[in-house]
N, C-alpha and C positions, 0 to 999 in steps of 0.2 A: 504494500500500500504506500503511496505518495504522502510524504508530510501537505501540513499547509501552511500555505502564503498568509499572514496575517499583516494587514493593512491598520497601522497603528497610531489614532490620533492624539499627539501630544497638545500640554499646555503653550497657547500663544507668550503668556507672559506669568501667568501667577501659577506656580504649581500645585496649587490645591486644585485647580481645572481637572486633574487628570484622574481619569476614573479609575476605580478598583479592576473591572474587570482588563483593562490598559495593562495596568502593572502587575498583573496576575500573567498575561498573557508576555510580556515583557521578560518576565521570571521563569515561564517553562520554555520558551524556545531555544532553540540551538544557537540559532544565530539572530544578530539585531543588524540588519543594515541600515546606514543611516547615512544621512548628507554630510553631514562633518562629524565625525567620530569625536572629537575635542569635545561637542557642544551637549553630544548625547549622551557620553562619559561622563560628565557632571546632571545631568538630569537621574541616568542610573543610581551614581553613588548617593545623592540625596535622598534616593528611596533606598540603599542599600541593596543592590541589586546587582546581582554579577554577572552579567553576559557575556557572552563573546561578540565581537563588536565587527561589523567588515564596511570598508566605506565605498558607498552606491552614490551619486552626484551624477549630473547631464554630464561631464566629461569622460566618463568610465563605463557611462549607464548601460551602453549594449553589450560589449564583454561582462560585464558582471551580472546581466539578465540572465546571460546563460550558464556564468558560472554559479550562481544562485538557484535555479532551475537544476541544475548536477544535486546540489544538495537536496533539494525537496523530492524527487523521482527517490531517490535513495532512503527517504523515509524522515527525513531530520523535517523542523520545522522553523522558519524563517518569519522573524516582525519585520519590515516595512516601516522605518520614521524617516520624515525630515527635518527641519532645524524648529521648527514652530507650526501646531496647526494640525491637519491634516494632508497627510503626502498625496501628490496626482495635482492638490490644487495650485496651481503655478509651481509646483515642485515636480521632481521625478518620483519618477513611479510606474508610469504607463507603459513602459517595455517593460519590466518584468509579471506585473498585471496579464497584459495579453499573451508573451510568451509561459506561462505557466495556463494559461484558458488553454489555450491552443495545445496544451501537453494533458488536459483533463485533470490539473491538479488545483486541488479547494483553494479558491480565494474568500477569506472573510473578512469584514473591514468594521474595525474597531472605530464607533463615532468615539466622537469629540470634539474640542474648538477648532474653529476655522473664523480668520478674521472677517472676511466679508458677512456671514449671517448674524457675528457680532453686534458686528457697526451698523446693520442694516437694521436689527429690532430695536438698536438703539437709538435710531437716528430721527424718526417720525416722519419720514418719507412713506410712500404707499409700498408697501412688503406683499403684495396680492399677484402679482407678476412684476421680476426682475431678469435683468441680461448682467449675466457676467463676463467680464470682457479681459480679465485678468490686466496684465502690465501693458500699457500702451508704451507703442513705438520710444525709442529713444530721441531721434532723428523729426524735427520739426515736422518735416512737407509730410513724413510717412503719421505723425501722431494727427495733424490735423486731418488727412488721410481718412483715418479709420473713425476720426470722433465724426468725420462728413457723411460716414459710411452710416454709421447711428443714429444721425439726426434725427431720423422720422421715427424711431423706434418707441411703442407706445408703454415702454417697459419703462423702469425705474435703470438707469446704467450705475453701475459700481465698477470701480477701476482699486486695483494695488497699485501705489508710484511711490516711487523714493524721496525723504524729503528735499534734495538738491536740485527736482525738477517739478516741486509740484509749485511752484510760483508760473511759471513758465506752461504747463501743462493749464493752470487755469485763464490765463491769457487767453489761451487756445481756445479752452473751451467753450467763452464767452462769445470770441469769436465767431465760430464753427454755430455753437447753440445756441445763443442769444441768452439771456441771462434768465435763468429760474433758479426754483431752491434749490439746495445743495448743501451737503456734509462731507466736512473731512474730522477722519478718526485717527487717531494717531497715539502708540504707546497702549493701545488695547490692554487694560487687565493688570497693564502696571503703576507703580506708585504714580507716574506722570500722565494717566492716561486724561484726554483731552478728545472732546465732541464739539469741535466749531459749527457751527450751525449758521446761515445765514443765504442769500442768492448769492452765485456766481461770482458777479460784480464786487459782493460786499468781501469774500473771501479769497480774490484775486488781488485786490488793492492790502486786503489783510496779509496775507502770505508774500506780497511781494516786500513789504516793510520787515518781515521778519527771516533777519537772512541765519539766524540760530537755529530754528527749527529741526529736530531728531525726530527718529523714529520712521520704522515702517507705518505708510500712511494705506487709507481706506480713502476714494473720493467715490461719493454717492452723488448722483445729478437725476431729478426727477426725470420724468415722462414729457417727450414731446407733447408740448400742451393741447394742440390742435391747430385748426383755424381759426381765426376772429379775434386774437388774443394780442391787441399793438402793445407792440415792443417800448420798454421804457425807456428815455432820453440818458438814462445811466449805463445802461445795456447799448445802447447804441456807439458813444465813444468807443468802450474800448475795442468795437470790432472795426469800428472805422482806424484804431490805432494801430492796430494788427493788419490791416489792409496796405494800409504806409508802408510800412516797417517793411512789408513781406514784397511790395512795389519795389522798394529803394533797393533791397535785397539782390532781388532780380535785372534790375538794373545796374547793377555791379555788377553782377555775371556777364554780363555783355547784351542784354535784351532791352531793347528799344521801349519806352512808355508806353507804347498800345499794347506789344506783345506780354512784357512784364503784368500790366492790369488784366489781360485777359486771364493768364496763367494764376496770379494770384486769385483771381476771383472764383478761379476752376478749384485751389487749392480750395480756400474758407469756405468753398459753397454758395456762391455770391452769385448772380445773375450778372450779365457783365452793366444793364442799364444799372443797377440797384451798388452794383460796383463806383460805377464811374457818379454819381451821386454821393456817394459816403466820402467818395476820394474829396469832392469838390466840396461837401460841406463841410470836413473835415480841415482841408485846407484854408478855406477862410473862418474858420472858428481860429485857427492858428495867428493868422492875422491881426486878429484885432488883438 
């Protein structure tokens, strides 16, 4: 008989989070793989727990699917951690998951905390239908990209971003989505944890003044509101500042002012009249 695959959700930050059956399951298997052996090694010894430990990460992850897989076929049985959370969710996981399906050998998956349904119940955003879209792009053209790609999506969006880009990430997304409510969660569960709550606008100009900010963050943005719903004079700027910005951009790369505004307008989502409008009101707001 095949051991089995146990999919094991740790605590994001407090470790009372982590359930009995977790560390029950922690303590009989053969092996713990885990995303950084350092991180999981100290969550062990706090519960006094002795495993044997092997490290599984994206950059190892398909050799050790199957050399993980060797062990379960042979009868041993194998936990599944990543550093915080539950694994698979923007962690690995998912090669050894389906190579072990695909060998007929038992996966069972141990809940527990995952930051996004954290921050989502906590946040008072509608929880009734959500998209999760995990970590947006690094890379400007490709983040607003994918937040244009969302726009109309009648879900609640939650993103993971890191605090170094979510100044910058909200820019965007005022841009791209014109300004509604919105939550960022940040430090989930720990002594510093924080629920800024406010629209887009109000938490783009907040985030951009606060250039200390830690913590893996949570950014919640409601539901495309519909039609009929005119956009506010404070939502407005800062997509017309992001329209400049991403103009001037392109214009330094060598593209002429018609081609630059087309492109940027194709980026943010812009129609090119409702483009070339923001550009010019934008420009004489500057003026005076």
């Amino acid at each position: 008989m095949p051991g089995t695959l146990y999919i094991v959700a740790t605590p994001i930050g407090n470790l009372e989070d982590i359930t009995p059956r977790a560390l029950r399951i922690l303590r009989d298997v053969d092996t713990v793989a885990c995303e950084d052996t350092r991180r999981t090694q100290g969550l062990l010894n706090h519960f006094g727990i002795k495993a044997k430990t092997i490290s599984y990460h994206e950059h190892n992850e398909r050799e050790r699917a199957e050399q993980l897989c060797q062990l379960l076929i042979t009868g041993r049985n194998v936990a599944v951690v990543s550093d915080a959370g539950t694994p698979l969710i923007s962690d690995p996981g998912f090669r050894i998951v389906n190579a072990a399906i695909q060998r007929n050998i038992p996966v069972v998956s141990i809940p527990g905390a995952t930051a996004l349904v954290t921050a989502l119940t906590a946040s008072g955003l509608a929880s009734d239908q959500f998209f999760f879209a995990g970590f947006l792009p690094a890379r400007a053209n490709a983040r607003r990209a994918k937040l244009q790609e969302l726009r109309d999506m009648r879900a609640t969006l939650i993103f993971y971003e890191a605090p170094h880009r979510i100044a910058k990430t909200l820019k965007d997304a005022v841009a791209v989505l014109g300004d509604r409510d919105a939550v960022v969660a940040r430090e989930l569960t720990k002594l510093h944890e924080e629920i800024a709550r406010g629209s887009l606008v109000d938490l783009s100009r907040r985030f951009s003044q606060n250039v200390s900010v830690r913590g893996e963050m949570v950014l919640i943005i409601s539901a495309h509101p519909g039609r009929g719903r005119p956009e506010s004079s404070d939502s407005i700027e800062p997509k017309a500042e992001a329209l400049i910005d991403r103009v001037r951009a392109l214009e330094k790369e060598g593209l002429n002012s018609k081609e630059a505004l087309k492109k940027a307008a194709r980026e943010l989502g812009f129609k090119r009249p409702e483009a070339y409008r923001l550009l010019i009101a934008q420009k004489n707001r500057r003026k005076k």
